[in-house]
Structures are given as C-alpha cells and as structure tokens.
C-alpha positions in Angstrom: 124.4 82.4 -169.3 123.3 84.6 -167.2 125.0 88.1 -166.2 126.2 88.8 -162.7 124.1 91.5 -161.0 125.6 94.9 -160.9 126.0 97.1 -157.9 123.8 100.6 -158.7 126.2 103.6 -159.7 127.4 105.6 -156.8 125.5 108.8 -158.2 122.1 107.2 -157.5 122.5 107.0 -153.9 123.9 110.6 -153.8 121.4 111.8 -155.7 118.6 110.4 -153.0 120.2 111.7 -150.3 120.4 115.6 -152.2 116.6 115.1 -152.9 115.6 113.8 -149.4 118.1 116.6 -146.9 116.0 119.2 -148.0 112.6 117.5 -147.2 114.2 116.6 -143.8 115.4 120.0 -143.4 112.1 121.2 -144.3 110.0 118.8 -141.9 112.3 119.8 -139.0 112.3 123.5 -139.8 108.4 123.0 -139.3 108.1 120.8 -136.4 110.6 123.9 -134.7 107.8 126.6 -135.7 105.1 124.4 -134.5 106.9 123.6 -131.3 107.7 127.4 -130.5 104.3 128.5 -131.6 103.0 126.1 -128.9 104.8 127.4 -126.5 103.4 131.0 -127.2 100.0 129.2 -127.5 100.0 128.4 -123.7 101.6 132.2 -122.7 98.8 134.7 -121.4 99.0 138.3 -123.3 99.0 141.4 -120.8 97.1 143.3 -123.5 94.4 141.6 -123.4 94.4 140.4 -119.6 94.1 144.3 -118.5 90.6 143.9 -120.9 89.9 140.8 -118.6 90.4 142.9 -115.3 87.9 145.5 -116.0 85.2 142.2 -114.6 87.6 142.7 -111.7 87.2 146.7 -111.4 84.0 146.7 -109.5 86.0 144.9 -106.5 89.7 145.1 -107.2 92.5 147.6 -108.0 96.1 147.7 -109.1 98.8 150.0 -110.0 100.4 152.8 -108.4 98.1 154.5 -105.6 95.3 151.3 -105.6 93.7 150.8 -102.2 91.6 148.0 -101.1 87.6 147.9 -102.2 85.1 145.1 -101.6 88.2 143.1 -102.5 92.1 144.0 -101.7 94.3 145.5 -103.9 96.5 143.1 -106.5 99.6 144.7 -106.0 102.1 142.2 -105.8 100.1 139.1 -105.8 102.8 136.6 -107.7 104.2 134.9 -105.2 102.5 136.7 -102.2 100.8 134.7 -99.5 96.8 135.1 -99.2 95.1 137.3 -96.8 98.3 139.2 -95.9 97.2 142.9 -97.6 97.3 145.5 -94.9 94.1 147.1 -94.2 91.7 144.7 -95.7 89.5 142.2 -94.2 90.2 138.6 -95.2 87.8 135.7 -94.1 89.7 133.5 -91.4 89.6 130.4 -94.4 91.4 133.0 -96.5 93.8 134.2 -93.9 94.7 130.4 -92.9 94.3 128.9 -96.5 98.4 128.8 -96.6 98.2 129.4 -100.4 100.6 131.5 -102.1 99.7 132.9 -105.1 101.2 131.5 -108.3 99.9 131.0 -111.8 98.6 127.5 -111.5 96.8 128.5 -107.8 95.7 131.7 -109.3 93.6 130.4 -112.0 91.9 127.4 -110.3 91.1 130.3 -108.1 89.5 132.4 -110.3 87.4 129.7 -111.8 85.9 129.2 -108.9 87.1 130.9 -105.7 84.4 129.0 -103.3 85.8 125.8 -104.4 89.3 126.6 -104.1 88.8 128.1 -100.5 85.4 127.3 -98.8 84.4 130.4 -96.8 86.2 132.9 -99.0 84.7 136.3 -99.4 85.1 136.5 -103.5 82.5 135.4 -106.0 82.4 133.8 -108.8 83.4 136.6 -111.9 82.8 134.0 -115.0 86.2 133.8 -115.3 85.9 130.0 -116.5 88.4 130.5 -120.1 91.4 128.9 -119.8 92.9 132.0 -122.3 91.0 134.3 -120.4 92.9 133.5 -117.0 95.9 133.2 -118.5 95.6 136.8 -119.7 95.0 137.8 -116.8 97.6 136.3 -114.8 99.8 138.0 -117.3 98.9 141.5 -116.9 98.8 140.9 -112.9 101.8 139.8 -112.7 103.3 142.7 -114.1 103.0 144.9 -110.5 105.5 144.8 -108.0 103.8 145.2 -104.2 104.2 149.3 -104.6 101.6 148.9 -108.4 104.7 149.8 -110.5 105.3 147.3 -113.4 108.2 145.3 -113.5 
C-alpha cells in the first residue's frame, strides 16, 4: 500500500521566507540608491558650471556689479524674458523671440543659439555637452537680477 503524501513541515516555508526577506530587502535597498543616484546624474553642479562660464567670459558677465559686454549681463536670466536687459542691444529676432529663459530653453540655446533664434547676435561657444550645459545652467541660476546668489 501506498502512503498518503504528507504536507511539508510548517518550518520549511518559514525558513524560505527568512532566507528570501533579506535578498528582497537587499534588491530594493539597491534599486533606491540607483534611483536617487539617477536623479543626481541628471542635476548640473555649480562648481563646475562657473569652470564652464569662463568660455562665456570673453562676452558675458554675472555677479554683483556685471555690466553688459559684446553680450548682456546674466543676472537674473531663470525665468527672465529675452532681450529685456537694459542698456544692451538685442537683435529685433531676439527682442521678439517671446522665449523666456528656463533650463530646457537655455540649453537648446546654447548648443546652438542660431538655430534656436535665427538672426540672434550670439555664436556658437562649443557648448554641445549635455553635462556641460547642465553645469552651467546650475551655476547661472544661482544670481538673482542684482548678481547676488540666491
């Protein structure tokens, strides 16, 4: 005769589940630190955007007492509207370009500021890295419209 099968001991299944919480906790611990870590991936660093301005230097300033050069001052360009710098002289597609400046305008901008607005005074700086432009949107950011950081 044959035996009727038996039901496994309770202890087994308890067992797998103490051996396999950890792992879980583990994975998700990892896929947390991978997530935030992207996140930071995608952030510009000021640091090294105020190495990026010095290409900017020969046109552009920023910070307290900057004026306007071959290009107008930065002060204050998040969230300012284009060509509206007293004192400078904007091309008429600049003046009536109706962009405001934001992070994602900014850096198809500064790839290639003759694309972006046809007519526009500014040249081309080799600005073309993605990290590059996010640096430097970082550190412009920082100045209010009087050059003082925020």
């Amino acid at each position: 005769l044959s035996r009727p099968r038996q039901a496994p001991p309770r202890r087994r299944a308890q067992t797998w589940r103490k051996q396999i919480t950890p792992s879980i906790k583990f994975l998700l611990s990892i896929t947390v630190a991978l997530a935030s870590s992207a996140g930071a991936a995608f952030a510009g660093d000021a640091a090294a955007g105020e190495r990026v301005f010095k290409k900017c230097l020969v046109c552009h300033e920023i910070g307290p007492g900057a004026k306007n050069k071959v290009g107008p001052l930065l002060n204050g360009i998040a969230g300012r509207q284009a060509g509206t710098i007293a004192g400078y002289s904007y091309s008429t597609q600049n003046k009536n370009s109706g962009i405001v400046w934001g992070e994602v305008i900014f850096k198809e901008y500064i790839k290639d500021p003759r694309a972006k607005i046809p007519g526009t005074k500014m040249v081309g700086i080799n600005i073309r890295k993605e990290s590059e432009a996010d640096d430097l949107w970082e550190y412009l950011k920082q100045f209010d419209s009087e050059g003082k950081k925020k």
